[in-house]
C-alpha positions as a printed Julia matrix, in Angstrom:
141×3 Matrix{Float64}:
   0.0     0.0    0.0
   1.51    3.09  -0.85
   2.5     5.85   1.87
   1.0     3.35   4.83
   3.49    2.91   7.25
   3.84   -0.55   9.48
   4.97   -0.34  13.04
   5.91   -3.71  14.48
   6.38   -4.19  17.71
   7.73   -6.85  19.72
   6.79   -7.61  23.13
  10.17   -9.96  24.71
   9.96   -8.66  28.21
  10.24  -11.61  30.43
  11.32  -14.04  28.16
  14.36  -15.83  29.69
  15.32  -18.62  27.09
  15.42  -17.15  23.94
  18.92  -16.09  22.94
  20.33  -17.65  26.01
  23.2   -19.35  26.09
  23.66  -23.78  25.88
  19.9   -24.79  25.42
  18.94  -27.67  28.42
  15.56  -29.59  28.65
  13.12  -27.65  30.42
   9.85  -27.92  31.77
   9.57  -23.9   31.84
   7.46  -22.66  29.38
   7.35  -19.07  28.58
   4.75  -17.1   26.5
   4.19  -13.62  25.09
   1.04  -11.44  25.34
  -0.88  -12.28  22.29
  -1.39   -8.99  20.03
  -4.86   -9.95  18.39
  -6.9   -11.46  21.44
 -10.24  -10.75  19.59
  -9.53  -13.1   16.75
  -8.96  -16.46  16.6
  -5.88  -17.03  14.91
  -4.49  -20.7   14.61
  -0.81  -21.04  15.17
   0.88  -24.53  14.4
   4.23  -25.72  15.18
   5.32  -28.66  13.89
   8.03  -30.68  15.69
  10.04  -33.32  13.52
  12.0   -34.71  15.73
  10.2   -35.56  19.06
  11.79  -38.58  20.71
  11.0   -40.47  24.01
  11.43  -44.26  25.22
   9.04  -47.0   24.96
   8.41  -47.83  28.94
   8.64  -51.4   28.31
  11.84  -52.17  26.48
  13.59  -48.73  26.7
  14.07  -48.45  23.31
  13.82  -44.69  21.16
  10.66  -43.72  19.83
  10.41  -41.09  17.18
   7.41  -38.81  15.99
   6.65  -36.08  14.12
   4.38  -33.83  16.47
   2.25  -31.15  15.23
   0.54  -28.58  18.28
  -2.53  -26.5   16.74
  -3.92  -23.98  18.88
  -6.01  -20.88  19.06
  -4.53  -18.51  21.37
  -6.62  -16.83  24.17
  -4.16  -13.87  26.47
  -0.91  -16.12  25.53
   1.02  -17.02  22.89
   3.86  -19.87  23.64
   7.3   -19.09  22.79
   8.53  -21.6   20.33
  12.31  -21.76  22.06
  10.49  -22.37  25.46
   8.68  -25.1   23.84
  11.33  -26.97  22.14
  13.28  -27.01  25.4
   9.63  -28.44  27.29
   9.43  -31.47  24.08
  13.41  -32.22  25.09
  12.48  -33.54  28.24
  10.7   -36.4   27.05
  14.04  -37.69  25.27
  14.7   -39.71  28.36
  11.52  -40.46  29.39
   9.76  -43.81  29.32
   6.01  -43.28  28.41
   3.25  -44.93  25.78
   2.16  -42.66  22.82
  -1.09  -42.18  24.0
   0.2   -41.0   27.34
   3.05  -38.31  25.61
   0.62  -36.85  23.58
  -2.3   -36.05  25.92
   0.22  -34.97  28.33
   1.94  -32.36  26.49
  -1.94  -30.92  25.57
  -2.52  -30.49  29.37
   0.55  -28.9   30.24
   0.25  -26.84  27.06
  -3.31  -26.05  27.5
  -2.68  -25.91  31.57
   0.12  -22.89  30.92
  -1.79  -20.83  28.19
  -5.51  -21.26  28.74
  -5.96  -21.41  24.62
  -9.67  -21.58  23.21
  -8.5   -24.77  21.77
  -5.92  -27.09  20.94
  -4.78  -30.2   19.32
  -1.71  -32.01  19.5
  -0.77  -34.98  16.78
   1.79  -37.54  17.17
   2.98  -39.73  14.2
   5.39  -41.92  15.9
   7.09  -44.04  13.37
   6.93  -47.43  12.24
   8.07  -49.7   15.11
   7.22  -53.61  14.74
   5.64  -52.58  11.45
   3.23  -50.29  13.21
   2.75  -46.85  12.78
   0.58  -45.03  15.47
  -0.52  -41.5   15.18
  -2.43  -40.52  18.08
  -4.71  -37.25  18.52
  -6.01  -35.39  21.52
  -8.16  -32.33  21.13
 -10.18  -30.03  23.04
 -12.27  -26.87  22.93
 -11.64  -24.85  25.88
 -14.98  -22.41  24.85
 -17.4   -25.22  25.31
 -18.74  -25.09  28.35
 -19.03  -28.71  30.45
């Protein structure tokens, strides 16, 4: 558009673990005020390399994880977030377990008005198994 003038504006205060120093697993996510509260806007992140242990045999697990979300007050920090996935790395838990896990403590830390997480966790004993949790925070219960 000609002669309009954009002002962006970026909100960082209290952010702690972006452009810090040697990244660590972390459970401490961190979020930024969201800058269009009145309109639901769906942010995505997709994570290719999520990794945890099978609680039986110990062995790696790998998925691809995609987190959908509309954002209510919050919106998640993507560094904050990679450092929260990390700590499953070591962790011995079933797929179905990971995944509606990391939608609580997602959904627990921004209050969203709704969110999915997918897991495709590759092909282990010739068995893929993508697993879904949803939910839609505005319905009321």
């Amino acid at each position: 558009m000609k002669g309009a003038t954009m002002k962006i504006q970026s909100k960082t205060t209290g952010l702690t673990q972006l452009g810090k120093g040697p990244a660590r697993p972390s459970k401490d996510l961190e979020a930024f005020p969201n800058a269009h509260p009145r309109r639901d806007t769906v942010i995505a992140f997709r994570c290719a390399e999520f990794t945890c242990l099978c609680p039986v045999t110990g062995q790696p697990d790998f998925a691809q994880l995609e987190i959908s979300y509309i954002p209510d007050q919050k919106v998640l920090e993507s560094k904050s977030l990679k450092l929260y996935l990390w700590t499953y790395r070591d962790v011995g838990i079933f797929h179905e377990d990971a995944v509606n896990r990391i939608l609580d403590d997602l959904a627990a830390f921004l209050k969203p008005r709704w969110m999915r997480v997918l897991g495709r966790f590759h092909v282990r004993g010739g068995i893929a198994i993508d697993v879904t949790a949803e939910q839609d925070f505005r319905k009321t219960e």
